[in-house]
N, CA, C, O and CB atoms as a CASP TS submission, in Angstrom:
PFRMAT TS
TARGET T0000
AUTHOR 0000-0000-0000
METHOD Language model
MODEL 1
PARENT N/A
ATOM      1  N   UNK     1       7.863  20.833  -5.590  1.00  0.00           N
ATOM      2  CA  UNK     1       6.827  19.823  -5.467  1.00  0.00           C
ATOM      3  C   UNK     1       5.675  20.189  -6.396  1.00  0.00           C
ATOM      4  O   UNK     1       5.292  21.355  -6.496  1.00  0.00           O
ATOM      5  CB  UNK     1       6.341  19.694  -3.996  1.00  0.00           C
ATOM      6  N   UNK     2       5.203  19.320  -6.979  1.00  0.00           N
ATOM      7  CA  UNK     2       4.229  19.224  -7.780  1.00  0.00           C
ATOM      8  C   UNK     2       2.384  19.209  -7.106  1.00  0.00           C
ATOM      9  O   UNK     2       1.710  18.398  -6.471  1.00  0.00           O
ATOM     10  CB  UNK     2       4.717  17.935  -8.504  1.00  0.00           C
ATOM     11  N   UNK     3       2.103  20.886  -7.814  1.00  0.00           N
ATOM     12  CA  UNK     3       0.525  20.867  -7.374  1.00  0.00           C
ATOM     13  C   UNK     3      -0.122  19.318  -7.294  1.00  0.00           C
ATOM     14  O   UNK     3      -0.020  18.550  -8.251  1.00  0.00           O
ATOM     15  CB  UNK     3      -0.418  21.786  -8.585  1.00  0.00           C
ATOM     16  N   UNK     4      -0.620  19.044  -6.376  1.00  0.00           N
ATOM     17  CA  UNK     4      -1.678  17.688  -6.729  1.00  0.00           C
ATOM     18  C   UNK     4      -2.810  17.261  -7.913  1.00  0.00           C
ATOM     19  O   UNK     4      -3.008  16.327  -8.690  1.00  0.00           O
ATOM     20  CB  UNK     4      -2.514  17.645  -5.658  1.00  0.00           C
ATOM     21  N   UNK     5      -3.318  18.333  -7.608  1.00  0.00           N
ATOM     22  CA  UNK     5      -4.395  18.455  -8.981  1.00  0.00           C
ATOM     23  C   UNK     5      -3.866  18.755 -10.268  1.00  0.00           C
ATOM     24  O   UNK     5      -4.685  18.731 -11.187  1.00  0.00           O
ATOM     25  CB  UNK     5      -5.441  19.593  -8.838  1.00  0.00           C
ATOM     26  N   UNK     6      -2.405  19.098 -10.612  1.00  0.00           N
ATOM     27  CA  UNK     6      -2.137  19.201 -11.716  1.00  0.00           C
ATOM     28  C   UNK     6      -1.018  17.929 -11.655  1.00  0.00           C
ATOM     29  O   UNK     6      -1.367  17.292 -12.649  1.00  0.00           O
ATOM     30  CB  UNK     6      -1.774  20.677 -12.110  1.00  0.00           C
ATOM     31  N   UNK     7      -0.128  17.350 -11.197  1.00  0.00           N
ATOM     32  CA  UNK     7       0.533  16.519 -11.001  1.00  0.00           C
ATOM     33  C   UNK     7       0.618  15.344 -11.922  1.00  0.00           C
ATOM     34  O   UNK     7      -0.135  14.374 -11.835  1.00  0.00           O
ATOM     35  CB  UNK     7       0.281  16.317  -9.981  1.00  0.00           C
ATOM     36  N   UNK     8       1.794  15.507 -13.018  1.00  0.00           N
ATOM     37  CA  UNK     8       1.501  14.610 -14.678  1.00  0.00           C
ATOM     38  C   UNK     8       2.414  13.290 -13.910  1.00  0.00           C
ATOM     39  O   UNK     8       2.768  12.418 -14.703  1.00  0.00           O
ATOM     40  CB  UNK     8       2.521  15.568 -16.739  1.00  0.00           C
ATOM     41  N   UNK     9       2.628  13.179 -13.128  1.00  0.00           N
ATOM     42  CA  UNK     9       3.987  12.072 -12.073  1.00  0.00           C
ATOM     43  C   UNK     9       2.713  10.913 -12.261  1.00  0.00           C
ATOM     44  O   UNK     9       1.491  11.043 -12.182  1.00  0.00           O
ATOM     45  CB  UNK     9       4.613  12.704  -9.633  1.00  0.00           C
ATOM     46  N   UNK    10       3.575   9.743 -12.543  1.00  0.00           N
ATOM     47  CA  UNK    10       2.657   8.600 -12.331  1.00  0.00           C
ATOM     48  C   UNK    10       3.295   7.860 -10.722  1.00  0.00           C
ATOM     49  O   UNK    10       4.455   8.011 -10.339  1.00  0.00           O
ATOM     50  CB  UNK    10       2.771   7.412 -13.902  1.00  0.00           C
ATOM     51  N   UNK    11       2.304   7.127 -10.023  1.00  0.00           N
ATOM     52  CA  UNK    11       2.881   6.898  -9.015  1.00  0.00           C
ATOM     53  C   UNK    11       2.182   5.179  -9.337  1.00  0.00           C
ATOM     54  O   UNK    11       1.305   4.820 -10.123  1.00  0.00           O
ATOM     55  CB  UNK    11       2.533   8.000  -7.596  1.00  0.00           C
ATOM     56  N   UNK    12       3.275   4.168  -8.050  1.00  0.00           N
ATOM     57  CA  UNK    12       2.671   2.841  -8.452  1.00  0.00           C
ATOM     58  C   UNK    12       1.822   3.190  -6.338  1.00  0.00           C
ATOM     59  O   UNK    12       1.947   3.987  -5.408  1.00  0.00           O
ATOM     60  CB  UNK    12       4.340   0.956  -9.045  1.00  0.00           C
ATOM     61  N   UNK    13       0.963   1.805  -6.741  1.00  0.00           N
ATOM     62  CA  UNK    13       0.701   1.537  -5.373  1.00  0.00           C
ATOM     63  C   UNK    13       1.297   0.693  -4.831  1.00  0.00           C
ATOM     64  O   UNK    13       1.091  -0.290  -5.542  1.00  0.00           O
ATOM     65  CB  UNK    13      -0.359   1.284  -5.111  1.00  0.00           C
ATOM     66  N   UNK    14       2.128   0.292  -3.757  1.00  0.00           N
ATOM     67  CA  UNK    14       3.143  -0.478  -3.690  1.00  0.00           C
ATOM     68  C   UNK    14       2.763  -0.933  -1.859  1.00  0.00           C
ATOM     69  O   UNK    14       2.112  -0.266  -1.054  1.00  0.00           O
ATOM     70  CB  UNK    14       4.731   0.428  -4.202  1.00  0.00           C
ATOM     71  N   UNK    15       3.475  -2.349  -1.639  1.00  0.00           N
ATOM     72  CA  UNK    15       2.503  -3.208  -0.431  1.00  0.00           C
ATOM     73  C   UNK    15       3.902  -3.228   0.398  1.00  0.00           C
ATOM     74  O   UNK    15       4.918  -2.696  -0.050  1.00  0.00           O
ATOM     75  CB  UNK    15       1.594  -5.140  -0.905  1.00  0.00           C
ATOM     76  N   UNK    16       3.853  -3.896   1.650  1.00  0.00           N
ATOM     77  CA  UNK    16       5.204  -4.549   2.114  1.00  0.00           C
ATOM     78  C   UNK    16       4.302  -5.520   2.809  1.00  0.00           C
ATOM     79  O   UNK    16       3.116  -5.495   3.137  1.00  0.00           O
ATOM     80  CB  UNK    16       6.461  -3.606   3.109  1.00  0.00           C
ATOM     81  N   UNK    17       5.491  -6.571   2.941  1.00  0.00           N
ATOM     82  CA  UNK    17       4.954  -8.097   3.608  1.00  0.00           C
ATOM     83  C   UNK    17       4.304  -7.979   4.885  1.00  0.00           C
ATOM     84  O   UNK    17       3.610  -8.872   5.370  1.00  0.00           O
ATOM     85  CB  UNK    17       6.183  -9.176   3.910  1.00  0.00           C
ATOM     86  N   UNK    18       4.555  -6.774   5.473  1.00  0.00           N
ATOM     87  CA  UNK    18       3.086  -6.719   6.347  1.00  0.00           C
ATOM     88  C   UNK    18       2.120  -6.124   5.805  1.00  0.00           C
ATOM     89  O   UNK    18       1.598  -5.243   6.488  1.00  0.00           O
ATOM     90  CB  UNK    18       3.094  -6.054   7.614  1.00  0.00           C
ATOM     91  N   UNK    19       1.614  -6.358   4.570  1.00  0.00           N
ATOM     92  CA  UNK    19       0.320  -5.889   4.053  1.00  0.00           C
ATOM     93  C   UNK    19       0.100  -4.760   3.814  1.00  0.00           C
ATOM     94  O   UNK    19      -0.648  -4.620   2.846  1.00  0.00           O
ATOM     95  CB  UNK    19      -0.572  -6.119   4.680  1.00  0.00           C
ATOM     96  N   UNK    20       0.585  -3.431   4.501  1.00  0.00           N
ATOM     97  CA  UNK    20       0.820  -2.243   4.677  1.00  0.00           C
ATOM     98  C   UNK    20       0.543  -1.664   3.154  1.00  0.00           C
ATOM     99  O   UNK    20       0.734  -2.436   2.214  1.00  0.00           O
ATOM    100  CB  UNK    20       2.216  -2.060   5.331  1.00  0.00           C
ATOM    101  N   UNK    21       0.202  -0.633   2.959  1.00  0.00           N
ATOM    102  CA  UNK    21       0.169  -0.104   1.968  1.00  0.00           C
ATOM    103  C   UNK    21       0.687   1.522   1.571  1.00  0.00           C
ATOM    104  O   UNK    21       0.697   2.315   2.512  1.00  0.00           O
ATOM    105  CB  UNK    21      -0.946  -0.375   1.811  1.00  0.00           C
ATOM    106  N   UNK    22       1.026   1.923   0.483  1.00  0.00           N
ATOM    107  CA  UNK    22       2.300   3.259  -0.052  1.00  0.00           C
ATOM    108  C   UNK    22       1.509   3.550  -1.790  1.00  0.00           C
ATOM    109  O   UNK    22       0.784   2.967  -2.595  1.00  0.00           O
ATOM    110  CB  UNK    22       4.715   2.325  -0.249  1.00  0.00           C
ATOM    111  N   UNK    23       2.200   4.762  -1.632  1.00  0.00           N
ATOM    112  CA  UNK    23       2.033   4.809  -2.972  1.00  0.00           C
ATOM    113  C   UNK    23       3.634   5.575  -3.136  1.00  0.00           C
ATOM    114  O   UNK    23       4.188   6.407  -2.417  1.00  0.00           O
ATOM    115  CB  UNK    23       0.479   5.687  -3.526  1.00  0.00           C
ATOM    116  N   UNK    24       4.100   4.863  -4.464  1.00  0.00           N
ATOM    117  CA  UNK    24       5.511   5.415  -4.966  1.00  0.00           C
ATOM    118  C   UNK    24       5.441   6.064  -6.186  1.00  0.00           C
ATOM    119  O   UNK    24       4.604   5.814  -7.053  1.00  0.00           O
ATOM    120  CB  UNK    24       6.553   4.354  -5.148  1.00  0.00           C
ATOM    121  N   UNK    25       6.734   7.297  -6.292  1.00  0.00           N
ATOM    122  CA  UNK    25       6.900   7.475  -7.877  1.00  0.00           C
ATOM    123  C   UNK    25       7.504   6.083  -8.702  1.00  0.00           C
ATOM    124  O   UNK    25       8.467   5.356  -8.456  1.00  0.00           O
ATOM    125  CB  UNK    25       8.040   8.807  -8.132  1.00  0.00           C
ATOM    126  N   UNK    26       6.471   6.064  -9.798  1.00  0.00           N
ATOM    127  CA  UNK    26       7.021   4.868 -10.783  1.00  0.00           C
ATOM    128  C   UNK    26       8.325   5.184 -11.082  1.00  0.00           C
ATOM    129  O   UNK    26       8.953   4.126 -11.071  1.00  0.00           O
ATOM    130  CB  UNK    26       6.240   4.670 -12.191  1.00  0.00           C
ATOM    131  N   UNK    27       9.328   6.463 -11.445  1.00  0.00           N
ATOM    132  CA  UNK    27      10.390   6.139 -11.790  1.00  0.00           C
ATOM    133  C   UNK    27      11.342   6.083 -10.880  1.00  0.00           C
ATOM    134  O   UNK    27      12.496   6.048 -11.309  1.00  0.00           O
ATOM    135  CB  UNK    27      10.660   6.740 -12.623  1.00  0.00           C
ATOM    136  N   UNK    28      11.170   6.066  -9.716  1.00  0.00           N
ATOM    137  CA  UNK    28      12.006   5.507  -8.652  1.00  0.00           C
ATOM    138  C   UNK    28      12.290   4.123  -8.329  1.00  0.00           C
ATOM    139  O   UNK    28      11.422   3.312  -8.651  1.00  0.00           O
ATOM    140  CB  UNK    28      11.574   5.919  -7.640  1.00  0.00           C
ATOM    141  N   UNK    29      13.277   3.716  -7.788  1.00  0.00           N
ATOM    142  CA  UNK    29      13.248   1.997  -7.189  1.00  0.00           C
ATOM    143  C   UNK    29      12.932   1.944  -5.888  1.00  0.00           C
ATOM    144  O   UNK    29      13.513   2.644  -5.058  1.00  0.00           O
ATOM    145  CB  UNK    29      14.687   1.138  -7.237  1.00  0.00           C
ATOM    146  N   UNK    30      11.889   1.027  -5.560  1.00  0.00           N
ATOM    147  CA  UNK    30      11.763   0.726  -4.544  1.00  0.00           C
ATOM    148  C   UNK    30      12.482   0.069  -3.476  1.00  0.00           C
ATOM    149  O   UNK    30      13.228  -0.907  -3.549  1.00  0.00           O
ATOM    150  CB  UNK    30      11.101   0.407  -4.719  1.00  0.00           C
ATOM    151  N   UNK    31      12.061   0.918  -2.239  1.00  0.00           N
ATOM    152  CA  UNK    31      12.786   0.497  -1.128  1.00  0.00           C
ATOM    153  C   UNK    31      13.209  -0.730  -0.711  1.00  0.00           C
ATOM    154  O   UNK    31      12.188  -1.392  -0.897  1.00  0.00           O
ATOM    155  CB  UNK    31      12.277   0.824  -0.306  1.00  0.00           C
ATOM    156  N   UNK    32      13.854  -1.325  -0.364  1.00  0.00           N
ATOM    157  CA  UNK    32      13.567  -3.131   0.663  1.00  0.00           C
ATOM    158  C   UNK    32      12.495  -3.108   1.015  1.00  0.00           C
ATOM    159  O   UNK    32      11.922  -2.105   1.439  1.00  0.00           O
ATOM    160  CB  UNK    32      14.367  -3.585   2.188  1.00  0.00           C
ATOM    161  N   UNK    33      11.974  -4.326   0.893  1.00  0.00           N
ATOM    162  CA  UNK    33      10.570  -4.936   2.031  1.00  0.00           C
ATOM    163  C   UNK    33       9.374  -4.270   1.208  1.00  0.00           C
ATOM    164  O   UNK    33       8.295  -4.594   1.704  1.00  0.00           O
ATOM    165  CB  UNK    33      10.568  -4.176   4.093  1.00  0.00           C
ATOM    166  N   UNK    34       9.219  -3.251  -0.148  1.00  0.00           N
ATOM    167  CA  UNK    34       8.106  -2.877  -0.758  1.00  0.00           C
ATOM    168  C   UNK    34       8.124  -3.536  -2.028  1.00  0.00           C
ATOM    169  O   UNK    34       9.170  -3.872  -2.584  1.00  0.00           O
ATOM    170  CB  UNK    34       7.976  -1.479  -0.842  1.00  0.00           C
ATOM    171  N   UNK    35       6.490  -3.805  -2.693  1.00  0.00           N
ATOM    172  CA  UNK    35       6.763  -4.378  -4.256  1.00  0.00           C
ATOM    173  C   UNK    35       5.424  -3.927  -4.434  1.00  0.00           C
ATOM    174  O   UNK    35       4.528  -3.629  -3.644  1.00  0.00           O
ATOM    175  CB  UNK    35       7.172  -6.196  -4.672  1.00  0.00           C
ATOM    176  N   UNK    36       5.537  -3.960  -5.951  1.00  0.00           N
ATOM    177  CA  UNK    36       3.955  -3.089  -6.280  1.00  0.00           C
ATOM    178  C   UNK    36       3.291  -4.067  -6.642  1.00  0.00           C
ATOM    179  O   UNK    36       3.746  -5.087  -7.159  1.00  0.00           O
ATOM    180  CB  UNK    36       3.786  -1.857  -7.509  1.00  0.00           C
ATOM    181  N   UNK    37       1.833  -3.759  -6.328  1.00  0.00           N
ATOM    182  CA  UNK    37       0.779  -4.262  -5.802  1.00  0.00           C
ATOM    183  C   UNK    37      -0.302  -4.602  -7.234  1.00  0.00           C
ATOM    184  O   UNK    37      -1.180  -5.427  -7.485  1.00  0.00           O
ATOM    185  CB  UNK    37       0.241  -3.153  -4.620  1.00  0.00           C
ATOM    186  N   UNK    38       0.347  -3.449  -7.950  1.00  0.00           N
ATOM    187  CA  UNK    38      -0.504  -4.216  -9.271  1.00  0.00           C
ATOM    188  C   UNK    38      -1.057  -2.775  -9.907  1.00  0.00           C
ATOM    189  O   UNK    38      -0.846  -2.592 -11.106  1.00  0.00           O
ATOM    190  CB  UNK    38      -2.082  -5.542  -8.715  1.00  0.00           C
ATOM    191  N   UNK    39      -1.726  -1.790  -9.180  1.00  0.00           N
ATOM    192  CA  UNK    39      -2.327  -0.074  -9.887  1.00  0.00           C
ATOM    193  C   UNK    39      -1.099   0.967 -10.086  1.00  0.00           C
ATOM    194  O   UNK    39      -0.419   1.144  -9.075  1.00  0.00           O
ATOM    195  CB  UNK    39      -3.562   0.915  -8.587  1.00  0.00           C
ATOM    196  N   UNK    40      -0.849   1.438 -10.859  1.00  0.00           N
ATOM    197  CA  UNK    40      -0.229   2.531 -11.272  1.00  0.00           C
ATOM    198  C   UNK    40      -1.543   3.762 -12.040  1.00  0.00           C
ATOM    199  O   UNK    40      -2.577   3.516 -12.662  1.00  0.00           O
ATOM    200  CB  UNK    40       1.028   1.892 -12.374  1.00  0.00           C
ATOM    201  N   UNK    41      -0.938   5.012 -11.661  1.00  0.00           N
ATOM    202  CA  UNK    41      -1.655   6.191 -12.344  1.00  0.00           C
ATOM    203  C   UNK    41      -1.430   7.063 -11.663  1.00  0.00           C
ATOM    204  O   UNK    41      -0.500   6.986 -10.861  1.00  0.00           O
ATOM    205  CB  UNK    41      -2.999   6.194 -12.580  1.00  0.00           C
ATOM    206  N   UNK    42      -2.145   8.084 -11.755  1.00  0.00           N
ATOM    207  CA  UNK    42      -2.069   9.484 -11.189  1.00  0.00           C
ATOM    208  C   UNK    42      -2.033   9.420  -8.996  1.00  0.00           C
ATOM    209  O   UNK    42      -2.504   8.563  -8.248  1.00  0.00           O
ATOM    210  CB  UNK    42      -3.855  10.399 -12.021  1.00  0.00           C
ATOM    211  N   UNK    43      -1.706   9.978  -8.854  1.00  0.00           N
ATOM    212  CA  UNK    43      -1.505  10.052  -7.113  1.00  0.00           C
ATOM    213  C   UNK    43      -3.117   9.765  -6.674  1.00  0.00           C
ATOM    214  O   UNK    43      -3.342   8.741  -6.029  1.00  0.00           O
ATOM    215  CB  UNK    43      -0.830  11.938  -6.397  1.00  0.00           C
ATOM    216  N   UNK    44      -4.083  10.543  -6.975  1.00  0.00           N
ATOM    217  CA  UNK    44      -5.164  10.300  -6.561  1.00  0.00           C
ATOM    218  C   UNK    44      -5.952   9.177  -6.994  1.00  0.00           C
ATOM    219  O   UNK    44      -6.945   8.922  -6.313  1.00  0.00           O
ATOM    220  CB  UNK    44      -5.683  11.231  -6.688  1.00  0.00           C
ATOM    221  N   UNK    45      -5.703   8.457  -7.996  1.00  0.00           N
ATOM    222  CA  UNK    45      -6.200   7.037  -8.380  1.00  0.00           C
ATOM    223  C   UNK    45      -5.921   6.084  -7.592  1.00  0.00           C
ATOM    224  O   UNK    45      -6.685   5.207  -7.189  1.00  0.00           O
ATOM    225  CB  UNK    45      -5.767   6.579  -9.532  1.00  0.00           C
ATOM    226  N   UNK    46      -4.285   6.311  -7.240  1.00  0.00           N
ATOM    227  CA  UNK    46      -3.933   5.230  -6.566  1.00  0.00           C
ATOM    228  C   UNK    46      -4.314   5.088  -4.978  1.00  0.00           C
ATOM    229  O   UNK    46      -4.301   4.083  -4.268  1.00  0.00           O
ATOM    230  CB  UNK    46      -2.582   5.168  -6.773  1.00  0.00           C
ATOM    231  N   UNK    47      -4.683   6.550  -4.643  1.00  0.00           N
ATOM    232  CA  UNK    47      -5.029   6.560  -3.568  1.00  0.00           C
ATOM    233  C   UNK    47      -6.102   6.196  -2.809  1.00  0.00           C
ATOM    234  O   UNK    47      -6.145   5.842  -1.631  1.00  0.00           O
ATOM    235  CB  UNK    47      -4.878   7.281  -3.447  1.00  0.00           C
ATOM    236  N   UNK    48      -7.042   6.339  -3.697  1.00  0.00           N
ATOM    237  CA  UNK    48      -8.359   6.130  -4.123  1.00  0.00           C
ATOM    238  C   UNK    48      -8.922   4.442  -3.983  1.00  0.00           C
ATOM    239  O   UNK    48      -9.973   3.941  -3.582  1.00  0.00           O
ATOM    240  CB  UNK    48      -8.367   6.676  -5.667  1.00  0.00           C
ATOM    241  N   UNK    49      -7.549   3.850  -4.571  1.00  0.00           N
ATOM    242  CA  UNK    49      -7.249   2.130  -4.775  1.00  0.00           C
ATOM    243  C   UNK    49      -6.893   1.735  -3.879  1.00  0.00           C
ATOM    244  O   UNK    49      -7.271   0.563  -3.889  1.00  0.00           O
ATOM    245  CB  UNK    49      -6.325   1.565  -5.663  1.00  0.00           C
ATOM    246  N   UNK    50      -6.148   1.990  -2.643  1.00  0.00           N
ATOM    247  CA  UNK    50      -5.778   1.937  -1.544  1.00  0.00           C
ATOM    248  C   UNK    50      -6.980   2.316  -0.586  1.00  0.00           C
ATOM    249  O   UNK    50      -7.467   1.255  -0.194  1.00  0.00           O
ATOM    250  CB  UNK    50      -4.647   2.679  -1.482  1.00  0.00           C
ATOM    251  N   UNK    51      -7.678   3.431  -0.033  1.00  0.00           N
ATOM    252  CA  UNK    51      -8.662   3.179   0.494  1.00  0.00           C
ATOM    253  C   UNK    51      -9.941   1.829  -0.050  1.00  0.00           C
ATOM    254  O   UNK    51     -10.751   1.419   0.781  1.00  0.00           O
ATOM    255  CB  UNK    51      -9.024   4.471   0.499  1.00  0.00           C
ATOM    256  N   UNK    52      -9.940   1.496  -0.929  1.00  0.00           N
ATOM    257  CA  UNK    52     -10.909   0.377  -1.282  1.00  0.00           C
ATOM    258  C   UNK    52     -10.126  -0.401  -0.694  1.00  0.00           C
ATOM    259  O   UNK    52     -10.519  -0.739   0.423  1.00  0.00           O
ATOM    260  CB  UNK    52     -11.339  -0.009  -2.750  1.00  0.00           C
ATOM    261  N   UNK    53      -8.492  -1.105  -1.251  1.00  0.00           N
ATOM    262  CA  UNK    53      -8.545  -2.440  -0.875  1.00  0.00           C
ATOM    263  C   UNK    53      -7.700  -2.796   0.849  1.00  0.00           C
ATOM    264  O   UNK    53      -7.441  -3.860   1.411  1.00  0.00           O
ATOM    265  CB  UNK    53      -7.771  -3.244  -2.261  1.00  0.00           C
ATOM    266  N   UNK    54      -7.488  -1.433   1.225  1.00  0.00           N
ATOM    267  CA  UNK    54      -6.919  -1.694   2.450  1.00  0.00           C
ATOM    268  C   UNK    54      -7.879  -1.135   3.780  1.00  0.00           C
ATOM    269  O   UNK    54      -8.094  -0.058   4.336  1.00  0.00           O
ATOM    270  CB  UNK    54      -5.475  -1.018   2.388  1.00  0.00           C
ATOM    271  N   UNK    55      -8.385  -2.814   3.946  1.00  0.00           N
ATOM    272  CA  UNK    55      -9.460  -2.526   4.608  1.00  0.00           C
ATOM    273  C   UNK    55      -9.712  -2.947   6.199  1.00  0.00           C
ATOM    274  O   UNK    55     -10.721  -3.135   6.879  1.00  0.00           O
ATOM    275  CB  UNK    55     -10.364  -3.035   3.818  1.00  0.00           C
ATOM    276  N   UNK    56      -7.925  -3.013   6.505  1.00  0.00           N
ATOM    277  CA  UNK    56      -7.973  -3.971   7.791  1.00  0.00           C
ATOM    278  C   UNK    56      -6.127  -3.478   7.916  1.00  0.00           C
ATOM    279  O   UNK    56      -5.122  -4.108   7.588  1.00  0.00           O
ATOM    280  CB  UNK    56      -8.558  -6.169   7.436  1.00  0.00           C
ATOM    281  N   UNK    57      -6.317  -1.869   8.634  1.00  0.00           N
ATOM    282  CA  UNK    57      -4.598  -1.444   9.206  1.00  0.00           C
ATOM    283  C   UNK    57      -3.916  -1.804   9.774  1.00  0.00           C
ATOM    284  O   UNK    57      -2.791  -1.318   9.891  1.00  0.00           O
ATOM    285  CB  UNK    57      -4.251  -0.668   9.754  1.00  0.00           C
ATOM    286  N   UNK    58      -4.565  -3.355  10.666  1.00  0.00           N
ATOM    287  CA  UNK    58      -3.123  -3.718  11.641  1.00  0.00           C
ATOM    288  C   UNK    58      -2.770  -4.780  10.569  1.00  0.00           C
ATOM    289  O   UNK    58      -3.336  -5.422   9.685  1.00  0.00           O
ATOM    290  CB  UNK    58      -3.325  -4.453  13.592  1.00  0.00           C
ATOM    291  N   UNK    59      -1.050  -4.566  11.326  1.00  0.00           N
ATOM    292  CA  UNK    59       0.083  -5.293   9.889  1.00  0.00           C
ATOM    293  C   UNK    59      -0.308  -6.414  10.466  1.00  0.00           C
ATOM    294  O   UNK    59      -0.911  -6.526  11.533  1.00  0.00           O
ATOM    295  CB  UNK    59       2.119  -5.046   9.667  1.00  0.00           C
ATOM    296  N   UNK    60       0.184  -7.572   9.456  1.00  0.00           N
ATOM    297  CA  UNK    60      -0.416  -9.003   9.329  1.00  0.00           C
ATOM    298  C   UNK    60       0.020  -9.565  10.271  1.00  0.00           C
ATOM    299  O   UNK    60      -0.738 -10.358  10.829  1.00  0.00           O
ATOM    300  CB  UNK    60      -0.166  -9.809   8.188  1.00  0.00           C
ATOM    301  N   UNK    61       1.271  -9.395  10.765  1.00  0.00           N
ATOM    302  CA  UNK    61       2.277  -9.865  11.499  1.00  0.00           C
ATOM    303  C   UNK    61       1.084  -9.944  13.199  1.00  0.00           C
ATOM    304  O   UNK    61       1.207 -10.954  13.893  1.00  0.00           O
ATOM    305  CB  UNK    61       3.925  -8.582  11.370  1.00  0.00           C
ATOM    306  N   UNK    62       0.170  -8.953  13.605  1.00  0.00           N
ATOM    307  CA  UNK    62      -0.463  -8.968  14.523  1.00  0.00           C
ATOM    308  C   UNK    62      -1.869  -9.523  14.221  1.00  0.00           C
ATOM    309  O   UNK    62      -2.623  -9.856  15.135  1.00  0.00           O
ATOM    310  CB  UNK    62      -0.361  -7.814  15.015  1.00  0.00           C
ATOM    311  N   UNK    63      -2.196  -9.614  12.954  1.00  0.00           N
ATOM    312  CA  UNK    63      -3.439 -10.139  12.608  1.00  0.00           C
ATOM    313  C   UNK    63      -3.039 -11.756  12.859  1.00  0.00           C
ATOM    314  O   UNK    63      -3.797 -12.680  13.154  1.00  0.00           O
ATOM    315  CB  UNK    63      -3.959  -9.664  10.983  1.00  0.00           C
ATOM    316  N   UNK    64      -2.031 -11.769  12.707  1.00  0.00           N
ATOM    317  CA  UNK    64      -1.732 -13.584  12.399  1.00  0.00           C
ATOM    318  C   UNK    64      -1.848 -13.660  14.189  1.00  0.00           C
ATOM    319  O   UNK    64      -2.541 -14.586  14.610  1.00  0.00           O
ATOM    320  CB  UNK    64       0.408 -14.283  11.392  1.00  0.00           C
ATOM    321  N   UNK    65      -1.132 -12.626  15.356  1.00  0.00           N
ATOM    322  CA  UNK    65      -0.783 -13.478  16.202  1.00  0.00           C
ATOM    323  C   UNK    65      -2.296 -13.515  17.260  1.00  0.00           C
ATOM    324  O   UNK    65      -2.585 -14.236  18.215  1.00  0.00           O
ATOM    325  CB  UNK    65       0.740 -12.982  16.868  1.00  0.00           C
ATOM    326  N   UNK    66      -2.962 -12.509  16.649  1.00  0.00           N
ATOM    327  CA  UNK    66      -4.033 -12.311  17.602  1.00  0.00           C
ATOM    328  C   UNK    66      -5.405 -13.535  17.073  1.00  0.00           C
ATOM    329  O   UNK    66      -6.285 -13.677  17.922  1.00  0.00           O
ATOM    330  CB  UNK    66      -4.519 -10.446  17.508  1.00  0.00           C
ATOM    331  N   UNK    67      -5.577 -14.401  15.689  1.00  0.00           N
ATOM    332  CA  UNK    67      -5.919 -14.790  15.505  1.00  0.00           C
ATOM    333  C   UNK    67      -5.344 -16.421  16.340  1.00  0.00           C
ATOM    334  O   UNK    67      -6.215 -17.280  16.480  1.00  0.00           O
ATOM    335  CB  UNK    67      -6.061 -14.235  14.494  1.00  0.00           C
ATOM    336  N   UNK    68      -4.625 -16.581  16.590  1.00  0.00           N
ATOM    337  CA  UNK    68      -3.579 -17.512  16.797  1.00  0.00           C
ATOM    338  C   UNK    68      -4.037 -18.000  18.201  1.00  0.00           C
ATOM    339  O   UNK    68      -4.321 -19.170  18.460  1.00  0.00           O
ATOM    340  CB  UNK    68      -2.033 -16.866  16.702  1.00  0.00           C
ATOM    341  N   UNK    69      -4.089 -16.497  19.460  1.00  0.00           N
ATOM    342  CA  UNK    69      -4.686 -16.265  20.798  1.00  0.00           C
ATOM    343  C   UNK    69      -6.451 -16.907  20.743  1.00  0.00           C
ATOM    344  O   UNK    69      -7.030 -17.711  21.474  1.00  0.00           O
ATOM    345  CB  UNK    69      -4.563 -14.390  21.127  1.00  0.00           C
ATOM    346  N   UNK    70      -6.779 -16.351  19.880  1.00  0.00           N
ATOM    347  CA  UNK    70      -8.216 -16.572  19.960  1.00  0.00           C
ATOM    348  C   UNK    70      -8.807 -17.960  19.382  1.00  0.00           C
ATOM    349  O   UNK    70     -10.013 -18.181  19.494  1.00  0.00           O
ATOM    350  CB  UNK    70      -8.851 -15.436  19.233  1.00  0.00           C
ATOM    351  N   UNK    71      -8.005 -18.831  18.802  1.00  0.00           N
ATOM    352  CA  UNK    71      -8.469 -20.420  18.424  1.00  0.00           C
ATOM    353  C   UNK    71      -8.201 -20.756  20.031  1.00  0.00           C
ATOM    354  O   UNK    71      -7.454 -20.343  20.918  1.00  0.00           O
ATOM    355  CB  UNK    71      -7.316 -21.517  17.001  1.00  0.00           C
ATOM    356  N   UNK    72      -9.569 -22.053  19.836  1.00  0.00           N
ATOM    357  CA  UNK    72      -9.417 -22.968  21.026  1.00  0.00           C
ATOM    358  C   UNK    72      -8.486 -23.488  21.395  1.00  0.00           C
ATOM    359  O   UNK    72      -7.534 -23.239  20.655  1.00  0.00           O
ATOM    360  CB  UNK    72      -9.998 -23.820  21.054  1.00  0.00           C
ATOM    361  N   UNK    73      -8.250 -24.111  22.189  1.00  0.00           N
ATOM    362  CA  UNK    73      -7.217 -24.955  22.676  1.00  0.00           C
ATOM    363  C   UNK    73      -7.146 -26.406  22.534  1.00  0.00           C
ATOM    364  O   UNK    73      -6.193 -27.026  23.003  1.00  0.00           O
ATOM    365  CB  UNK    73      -7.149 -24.755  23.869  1.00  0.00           C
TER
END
């Protein structure tokens, strides 16, 4: 395994349809159910990109149903 701070591996930041967020090695293929999100670079960039834009951890799938509960009737 590769020191972090020295670590030349580019990684992508990569989402799944519940919003969820990963970071992958770019020269790997991604799993089912993941697709990248748009940042590639070093492990700590991307990580970095992920705390900014993931700003709300429950998967969508419960954001949708709890929003759903709480409209009027």
């Amino acid at each position: 395994m590769a020191d972090e701070s020295t670590d030349p591996r580019t990684y992508w930041v990569v989402r799944n349809d519940e919003e969820q967020y990963s970071i992958w090695l770019a020269d790997r293929e991604l799993p089912l159910g993941w697709h990248r999100e748009g940042k590639e670079g070093p492990k700590q960039d991307c990580l970095d990109h992920i705390d900014t834009v993931w700003t709300d951890m429950r998967p969508l799938s419960l954001r949708v149903r709890l929003e759903q509960e709480t409209r009027p009737a």
